[in-house]
N, CA, C and O atoms as CSV, one atom per row, in Angstrom:
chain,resi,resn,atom,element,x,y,z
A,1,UNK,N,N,6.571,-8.456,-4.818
A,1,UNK,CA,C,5.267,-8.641,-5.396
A,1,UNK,C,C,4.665,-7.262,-5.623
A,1,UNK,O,O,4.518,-6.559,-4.623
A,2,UNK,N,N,4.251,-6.724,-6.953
A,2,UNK,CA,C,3.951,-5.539,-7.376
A,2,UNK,C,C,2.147,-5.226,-6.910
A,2,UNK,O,O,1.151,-5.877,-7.226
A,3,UNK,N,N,2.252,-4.173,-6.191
A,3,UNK,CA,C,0.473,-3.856,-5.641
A,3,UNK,C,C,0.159,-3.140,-6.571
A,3,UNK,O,O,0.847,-2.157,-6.847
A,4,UNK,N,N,-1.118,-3.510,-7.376
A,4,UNK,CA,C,-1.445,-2.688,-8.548
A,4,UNK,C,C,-3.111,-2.146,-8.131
A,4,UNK,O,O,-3.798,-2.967,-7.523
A,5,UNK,N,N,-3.641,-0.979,-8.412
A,5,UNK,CA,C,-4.857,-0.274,-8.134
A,5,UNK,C,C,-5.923,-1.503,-8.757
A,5,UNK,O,O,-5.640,-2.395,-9.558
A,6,UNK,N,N,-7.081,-1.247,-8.173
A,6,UNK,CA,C,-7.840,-2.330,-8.713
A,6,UNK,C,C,-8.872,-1.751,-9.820
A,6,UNK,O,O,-9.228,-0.598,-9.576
A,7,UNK,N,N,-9.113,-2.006,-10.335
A,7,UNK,CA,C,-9.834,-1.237,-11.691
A,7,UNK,C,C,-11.373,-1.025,-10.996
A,7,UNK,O,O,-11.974,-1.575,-10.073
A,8,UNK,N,N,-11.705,0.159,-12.021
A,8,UNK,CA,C,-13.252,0.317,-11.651
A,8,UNK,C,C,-13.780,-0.465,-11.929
A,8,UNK,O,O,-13.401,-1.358,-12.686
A,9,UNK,N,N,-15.417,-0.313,-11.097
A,9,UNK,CA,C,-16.339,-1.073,-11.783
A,9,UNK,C,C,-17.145,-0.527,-12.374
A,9,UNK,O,O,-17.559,0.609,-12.142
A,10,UNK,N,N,-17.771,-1.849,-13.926
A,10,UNK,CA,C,-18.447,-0.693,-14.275
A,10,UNK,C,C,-19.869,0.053,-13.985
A,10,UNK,O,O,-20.366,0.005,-12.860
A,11,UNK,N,N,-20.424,0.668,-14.941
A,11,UNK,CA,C,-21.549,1.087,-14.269
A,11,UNK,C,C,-22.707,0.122,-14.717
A,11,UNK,O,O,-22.650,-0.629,-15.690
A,12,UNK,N,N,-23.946,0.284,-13.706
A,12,UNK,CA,C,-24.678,-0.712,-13.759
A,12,UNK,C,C,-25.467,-0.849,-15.454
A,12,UNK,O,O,-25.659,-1.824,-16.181
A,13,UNK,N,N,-25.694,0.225,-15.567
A,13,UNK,CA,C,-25.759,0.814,-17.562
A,13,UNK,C,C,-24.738,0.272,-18.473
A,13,UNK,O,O,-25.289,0.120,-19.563
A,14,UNK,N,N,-23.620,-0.055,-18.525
A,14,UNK,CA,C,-22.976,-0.278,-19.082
A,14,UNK,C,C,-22.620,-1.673,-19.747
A,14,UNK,O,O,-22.250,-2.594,-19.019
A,15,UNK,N,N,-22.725,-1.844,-21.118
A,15,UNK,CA,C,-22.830,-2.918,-21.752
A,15,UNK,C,C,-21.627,-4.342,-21.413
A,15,UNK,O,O,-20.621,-4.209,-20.716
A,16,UNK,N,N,-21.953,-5.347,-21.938
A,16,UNK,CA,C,-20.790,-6.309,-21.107
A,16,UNK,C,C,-19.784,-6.692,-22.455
A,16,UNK,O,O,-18.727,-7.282,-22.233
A,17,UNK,N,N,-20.195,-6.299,-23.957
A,17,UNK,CA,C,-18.954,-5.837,-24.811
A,17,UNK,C,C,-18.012,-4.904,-24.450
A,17,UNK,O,O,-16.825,-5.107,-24.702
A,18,UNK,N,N,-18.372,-3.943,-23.912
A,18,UNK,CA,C,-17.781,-2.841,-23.683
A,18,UNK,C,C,-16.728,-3.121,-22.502
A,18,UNK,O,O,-15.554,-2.752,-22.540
A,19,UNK,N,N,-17.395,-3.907,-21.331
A,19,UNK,CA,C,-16.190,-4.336,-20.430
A,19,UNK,C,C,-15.359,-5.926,-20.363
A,19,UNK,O,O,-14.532,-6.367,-19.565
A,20,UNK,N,N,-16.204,-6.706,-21.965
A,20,UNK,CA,C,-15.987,-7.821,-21.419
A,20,UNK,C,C,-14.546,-8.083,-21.556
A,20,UNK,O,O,-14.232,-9.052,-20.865
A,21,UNK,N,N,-13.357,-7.466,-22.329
A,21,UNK,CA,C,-11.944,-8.384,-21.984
A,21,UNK,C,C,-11.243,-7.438,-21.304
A,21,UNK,O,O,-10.031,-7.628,-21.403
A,22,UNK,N,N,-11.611,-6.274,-20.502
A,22,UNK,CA,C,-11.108,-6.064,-19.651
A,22,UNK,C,C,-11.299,-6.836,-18.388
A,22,UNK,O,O,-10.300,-7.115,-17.726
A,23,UNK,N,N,-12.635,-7.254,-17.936
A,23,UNK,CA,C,-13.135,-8.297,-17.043
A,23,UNK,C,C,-12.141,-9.199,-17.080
A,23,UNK,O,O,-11.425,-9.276,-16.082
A,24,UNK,N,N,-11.832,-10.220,-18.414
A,24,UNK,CA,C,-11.840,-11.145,-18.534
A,24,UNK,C,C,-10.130,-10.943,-18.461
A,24,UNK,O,O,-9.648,-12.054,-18.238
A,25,UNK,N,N,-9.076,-9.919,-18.571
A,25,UNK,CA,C,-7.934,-10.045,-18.096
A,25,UNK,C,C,-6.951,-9.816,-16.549
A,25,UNK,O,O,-5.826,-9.996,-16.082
A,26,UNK,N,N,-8.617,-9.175,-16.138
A,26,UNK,CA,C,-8.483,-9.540,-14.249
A,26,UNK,C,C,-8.617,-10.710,-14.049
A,26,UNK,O,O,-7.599,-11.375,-13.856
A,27,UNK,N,N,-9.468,-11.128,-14.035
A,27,UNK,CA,C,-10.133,-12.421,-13.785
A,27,UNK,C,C,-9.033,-13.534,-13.807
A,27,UNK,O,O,-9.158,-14.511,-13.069
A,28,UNK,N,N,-7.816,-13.384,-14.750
A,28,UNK,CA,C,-7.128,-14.516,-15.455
A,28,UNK,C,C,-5.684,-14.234,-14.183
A,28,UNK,O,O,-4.981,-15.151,-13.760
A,29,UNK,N,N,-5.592,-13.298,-13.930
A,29,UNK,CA,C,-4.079,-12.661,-13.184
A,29,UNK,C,C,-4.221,-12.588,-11.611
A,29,UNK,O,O,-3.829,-11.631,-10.943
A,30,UNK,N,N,-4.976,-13.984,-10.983
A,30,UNK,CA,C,-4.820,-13.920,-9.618
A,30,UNK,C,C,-3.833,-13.474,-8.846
A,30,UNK,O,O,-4.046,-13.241,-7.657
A,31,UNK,N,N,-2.314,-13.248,-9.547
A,31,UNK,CA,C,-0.733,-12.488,-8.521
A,31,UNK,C,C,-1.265,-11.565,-8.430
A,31,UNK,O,O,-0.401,-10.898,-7.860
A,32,UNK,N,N,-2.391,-10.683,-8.594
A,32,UNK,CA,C,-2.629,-9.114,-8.255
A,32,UNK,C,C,-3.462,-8.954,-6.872
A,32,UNK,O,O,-3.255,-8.050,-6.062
A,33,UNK,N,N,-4.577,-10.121,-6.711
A,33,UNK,CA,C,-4.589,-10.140,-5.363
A,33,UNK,C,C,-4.212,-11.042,-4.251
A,33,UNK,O,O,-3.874,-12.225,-4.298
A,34,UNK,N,N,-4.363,-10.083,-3.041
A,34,UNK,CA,C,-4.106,-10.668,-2.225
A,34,UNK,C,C,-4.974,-11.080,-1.060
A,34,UNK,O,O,-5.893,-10.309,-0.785
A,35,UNK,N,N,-4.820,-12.261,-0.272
A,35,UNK,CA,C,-5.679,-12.799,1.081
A,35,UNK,C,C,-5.413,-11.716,2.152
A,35,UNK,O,O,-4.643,-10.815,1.819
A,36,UNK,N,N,-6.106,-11.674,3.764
A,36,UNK,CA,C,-5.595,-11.526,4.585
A,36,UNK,C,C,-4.509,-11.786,5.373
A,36,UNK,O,O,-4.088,-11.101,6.305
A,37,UNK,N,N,-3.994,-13.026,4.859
A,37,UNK,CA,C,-2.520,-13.694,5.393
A,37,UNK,C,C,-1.832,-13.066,5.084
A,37,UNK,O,O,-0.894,-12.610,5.738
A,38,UNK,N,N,-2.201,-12.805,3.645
A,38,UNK,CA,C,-0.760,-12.062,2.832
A,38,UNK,C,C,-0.614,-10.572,3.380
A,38,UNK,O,O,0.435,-10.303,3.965
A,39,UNK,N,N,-1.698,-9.470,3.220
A,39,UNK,CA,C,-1.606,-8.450,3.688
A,39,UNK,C,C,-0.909,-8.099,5.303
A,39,UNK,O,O,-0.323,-7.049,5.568
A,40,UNK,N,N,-1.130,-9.206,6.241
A,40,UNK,CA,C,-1.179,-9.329,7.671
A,40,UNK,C,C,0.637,-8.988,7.487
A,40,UNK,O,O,1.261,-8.020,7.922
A,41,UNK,N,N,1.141,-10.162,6.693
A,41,UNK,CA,C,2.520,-11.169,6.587
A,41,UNK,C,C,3.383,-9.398,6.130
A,41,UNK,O,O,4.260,-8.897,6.834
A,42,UNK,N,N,2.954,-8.898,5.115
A,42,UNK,CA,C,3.345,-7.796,4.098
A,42,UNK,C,C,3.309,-6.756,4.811
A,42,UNK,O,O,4.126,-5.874,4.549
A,43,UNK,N,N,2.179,-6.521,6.118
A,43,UNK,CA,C,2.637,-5.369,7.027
A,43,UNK,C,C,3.240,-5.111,8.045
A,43,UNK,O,O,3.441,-3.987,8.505
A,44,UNK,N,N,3.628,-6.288,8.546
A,44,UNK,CA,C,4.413,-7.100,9.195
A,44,UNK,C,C,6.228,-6.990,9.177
A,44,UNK,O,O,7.070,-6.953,10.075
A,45,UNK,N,N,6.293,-6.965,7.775
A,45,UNK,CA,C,7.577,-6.709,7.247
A,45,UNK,C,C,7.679,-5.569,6.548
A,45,UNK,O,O,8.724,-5.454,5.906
A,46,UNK,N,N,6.818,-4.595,6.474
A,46,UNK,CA,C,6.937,-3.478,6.033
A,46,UNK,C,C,6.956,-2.513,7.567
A,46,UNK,O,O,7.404,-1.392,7.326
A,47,UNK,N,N,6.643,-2.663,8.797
A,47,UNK,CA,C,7.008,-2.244,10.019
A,47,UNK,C,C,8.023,-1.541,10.625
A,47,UNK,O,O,7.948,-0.385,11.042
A,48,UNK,N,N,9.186,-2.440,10.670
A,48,UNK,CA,C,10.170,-1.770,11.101
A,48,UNK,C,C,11.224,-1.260,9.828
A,48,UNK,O,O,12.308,-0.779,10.158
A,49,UNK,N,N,10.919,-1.363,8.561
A,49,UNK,CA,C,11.433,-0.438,8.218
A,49,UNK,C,C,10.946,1.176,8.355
A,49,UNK,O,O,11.593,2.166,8.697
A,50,UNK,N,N,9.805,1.055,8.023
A,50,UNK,CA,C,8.847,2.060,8.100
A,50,UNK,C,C,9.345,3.085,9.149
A,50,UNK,O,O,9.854,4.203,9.071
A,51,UNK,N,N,8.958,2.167,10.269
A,51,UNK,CA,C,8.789,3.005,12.009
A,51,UNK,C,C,10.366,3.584,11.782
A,51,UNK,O,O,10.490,4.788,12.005
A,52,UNK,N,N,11.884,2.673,11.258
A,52,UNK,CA,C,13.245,3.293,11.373
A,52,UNK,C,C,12.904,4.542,10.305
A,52,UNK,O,O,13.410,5.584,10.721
A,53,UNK,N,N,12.404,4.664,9.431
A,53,UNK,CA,C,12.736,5.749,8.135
A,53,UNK,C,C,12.057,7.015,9.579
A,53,UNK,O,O,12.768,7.814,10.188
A,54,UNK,N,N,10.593,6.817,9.770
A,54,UNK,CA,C,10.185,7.759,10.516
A,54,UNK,C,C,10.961,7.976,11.777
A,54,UNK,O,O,11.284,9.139,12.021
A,55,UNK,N,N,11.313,7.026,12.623
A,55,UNK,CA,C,12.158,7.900,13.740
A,55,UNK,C,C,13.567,8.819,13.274
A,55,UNK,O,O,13.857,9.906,13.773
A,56,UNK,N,N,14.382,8.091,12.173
A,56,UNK,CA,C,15.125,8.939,11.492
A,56,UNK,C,C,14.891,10.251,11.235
A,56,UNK,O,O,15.783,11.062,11.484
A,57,UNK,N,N,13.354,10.782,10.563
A,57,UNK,CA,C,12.999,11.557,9.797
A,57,UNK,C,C,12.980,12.514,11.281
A,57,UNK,O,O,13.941,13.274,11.402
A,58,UNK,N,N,12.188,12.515,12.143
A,58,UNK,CA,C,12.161,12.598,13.414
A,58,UNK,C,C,13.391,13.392,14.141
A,58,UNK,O,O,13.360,14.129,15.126
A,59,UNK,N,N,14.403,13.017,13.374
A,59,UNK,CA,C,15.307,12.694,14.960
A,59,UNK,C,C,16.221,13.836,13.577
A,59,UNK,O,O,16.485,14.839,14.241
A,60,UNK,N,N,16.592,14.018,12.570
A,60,UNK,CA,C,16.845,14.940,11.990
A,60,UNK,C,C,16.490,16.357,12.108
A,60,UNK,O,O,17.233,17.296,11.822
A,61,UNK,N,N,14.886,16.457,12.704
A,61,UNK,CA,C,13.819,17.464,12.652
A,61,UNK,C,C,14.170,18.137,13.961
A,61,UNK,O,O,14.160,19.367,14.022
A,62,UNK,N,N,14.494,17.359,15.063
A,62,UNK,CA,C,14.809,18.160,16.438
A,62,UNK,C,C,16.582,18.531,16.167
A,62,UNK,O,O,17.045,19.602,16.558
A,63,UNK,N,N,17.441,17.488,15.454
A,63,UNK,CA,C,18.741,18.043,15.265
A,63,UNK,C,C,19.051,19.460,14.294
A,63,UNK,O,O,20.156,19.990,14.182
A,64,UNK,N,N,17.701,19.944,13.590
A,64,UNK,CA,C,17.646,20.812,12.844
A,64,UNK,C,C,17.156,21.869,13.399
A,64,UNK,O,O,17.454,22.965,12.923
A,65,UNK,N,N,16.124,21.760,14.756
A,65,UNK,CA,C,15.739,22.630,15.792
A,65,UNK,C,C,16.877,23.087,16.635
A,65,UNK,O,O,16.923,24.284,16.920
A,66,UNK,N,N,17.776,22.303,17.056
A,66,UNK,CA,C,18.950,22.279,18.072
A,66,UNK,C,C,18.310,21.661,18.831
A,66,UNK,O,O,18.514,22.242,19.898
A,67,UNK,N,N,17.406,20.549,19.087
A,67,UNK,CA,C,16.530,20.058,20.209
A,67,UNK,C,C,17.479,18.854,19.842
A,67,UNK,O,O,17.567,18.929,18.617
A,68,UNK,N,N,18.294,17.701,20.301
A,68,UNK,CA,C,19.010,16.913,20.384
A,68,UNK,C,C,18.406,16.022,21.230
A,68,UNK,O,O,18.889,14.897,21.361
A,69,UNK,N,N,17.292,16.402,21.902
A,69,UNK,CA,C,16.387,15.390,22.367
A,69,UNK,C,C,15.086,15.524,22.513
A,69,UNK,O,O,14.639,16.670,22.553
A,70,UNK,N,N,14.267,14.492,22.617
A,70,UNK,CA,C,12.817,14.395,22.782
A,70,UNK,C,C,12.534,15.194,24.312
A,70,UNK,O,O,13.252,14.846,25.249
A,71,UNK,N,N,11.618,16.125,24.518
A,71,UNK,CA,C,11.526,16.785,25.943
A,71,UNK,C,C,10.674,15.482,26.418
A,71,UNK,O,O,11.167,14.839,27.345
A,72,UNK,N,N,9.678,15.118,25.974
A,72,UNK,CA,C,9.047,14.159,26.339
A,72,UNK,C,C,9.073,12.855,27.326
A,72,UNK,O,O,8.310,12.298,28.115
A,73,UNK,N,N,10.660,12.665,26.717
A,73,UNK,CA,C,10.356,10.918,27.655
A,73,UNK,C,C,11.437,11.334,28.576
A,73,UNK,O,O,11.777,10.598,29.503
């Protein structure tokens, strides 16, 4: 499902020819937003890929130090 920027709004001056079929082709394309379920569900499964790319990224960065391990834990 493609996340697309949400358009401006316009200004309070601004005529409603001027924005009306841009309005009117948001308005029509509810797949662009989304609920809280969905966002919750979508970060959810965007998680552990995420957290693997970063410990990867991580774990390259001390093998590039010669640190082969975290001093930390």
């Amino acid at each position: 499902m493609p996340v697309q920027a949400a358009p401006a709004k316009p200004a309070a001056g601004a005529t409603g020819a001027a924005t009306g079929p841009a309005d009117a082709s948001d308005a029509s394309s509810p797949a662009n937003r989304l609920n809280g379920t969905e966002i919750e569900e979508l970060a959810r499964r965007l998680l552990d890929p995420v957290s693997r790319l970063i410990r990867a990224d991580l774990r390259r960065g001390r093998e590039r130090s010669g640190r082969l391990h975290d001093g930390r834990r």
